[in-house]
C-alpha positions, 0 to 999 in steps of 0.5 A, spaced: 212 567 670 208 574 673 208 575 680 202 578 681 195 580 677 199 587 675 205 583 672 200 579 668 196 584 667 202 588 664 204 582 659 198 581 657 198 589 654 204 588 651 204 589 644 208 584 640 216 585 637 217 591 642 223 590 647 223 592 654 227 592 660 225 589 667 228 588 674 228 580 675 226 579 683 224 574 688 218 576 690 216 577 698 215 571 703 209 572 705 210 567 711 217 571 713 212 578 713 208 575 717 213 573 722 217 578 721 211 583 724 208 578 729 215 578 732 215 586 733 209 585 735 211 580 740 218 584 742 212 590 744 208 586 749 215 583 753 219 589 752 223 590 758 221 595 763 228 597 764 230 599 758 231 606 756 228 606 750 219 605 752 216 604 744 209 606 746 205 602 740 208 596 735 210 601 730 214 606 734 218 600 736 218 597 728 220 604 727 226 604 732 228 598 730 228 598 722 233 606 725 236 602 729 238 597 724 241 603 720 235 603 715 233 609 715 234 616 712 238 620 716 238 629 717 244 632 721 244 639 724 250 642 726 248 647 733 253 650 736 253 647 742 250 641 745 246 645 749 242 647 743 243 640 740 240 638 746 234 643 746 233 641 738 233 634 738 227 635 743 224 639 740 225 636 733 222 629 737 216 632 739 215 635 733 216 628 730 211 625 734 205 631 734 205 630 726 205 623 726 212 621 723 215 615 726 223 618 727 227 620 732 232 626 733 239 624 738 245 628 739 252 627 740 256 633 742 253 639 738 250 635 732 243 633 732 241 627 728 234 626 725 232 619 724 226 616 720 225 609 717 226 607 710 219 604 707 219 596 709 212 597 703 210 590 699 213 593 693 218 596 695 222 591 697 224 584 694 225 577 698 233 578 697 234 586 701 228 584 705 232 578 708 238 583 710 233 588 714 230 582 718 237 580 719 239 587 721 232 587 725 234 580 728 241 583 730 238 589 734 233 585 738 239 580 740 243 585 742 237 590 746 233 585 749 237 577 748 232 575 743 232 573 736 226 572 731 228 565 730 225 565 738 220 569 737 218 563 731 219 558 736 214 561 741 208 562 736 209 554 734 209 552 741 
């Protein structure tokens, strides 16, 4: 059964005896998209004040959160010193910013990481990987700020 208009639209163009190959997958949830998203938005609104990182709208902190989930592209840059990694990474992070580009640049000793999130698109997730990023987005907001999407759920139903 097709998924969406395009699917049957493809079925439908399809002339007979031909073989073709295709990917069977589940299609998203649109209910756990929805909560998934109203629950960073709601992260947002109670982030903690203490907290060393300070998202400054909802998509820079889906964006740190989806990195800090480890999905996420990943650029290393060996300097030759952490001096240098210091000035690189806070250069590359305004650069980041003033392009529009939702990423992060940290370093560790003399190696400045670049770190953007991998597209969370419609079509380029199923249900099944978009259940390990949620998951893996859970896991951060529990450990960062003790609260889980499960909680999140819980104060939209009340």
């Amino acid at each position: 059964v097709p998924a969406t208009y395009d699917d049957q639209q493809f079925l439908a163009e399809l002339k007979e005896n031909i073989a073709i190959q295709f990917d069977c997958k589940m299609p998203r949830s649109n209910k756990h998209h929805n909560l998934f998203f109203a629950a960073i938005a709601q992260a947002q609104m109670n982030w903690p004040e203490s907290h060393e990182f300070q998202p400054t709208s909802i998509d820079h902190l889906r964006a740190w959160l989806l990195c800090k989930a480890g999905y996420r592209h990943t650029e290393t840059h060996q300097l030759e010193s952490a001096i240098s990694a210091d000035l690189m990474a806070s250069v590359i992070e305004k650069s980041l910013e003033q392009a529009g580009v939702k990423g992060f640049a940290v370093y560790k000793g003399s190696t400045v990481y670049v770190l953007t999130p991998k597209s969370i698109s419609w079509s380029k997730l199923d249900q099944k990987e978009f259940n390990k990023i949620s998951q893996g987005v859970d896991d951060v907001l529990k450990s960062e700020i003790n609260m889980s999407l499960d909680d999140f759920k819980q104060e939209q139903a009340a």
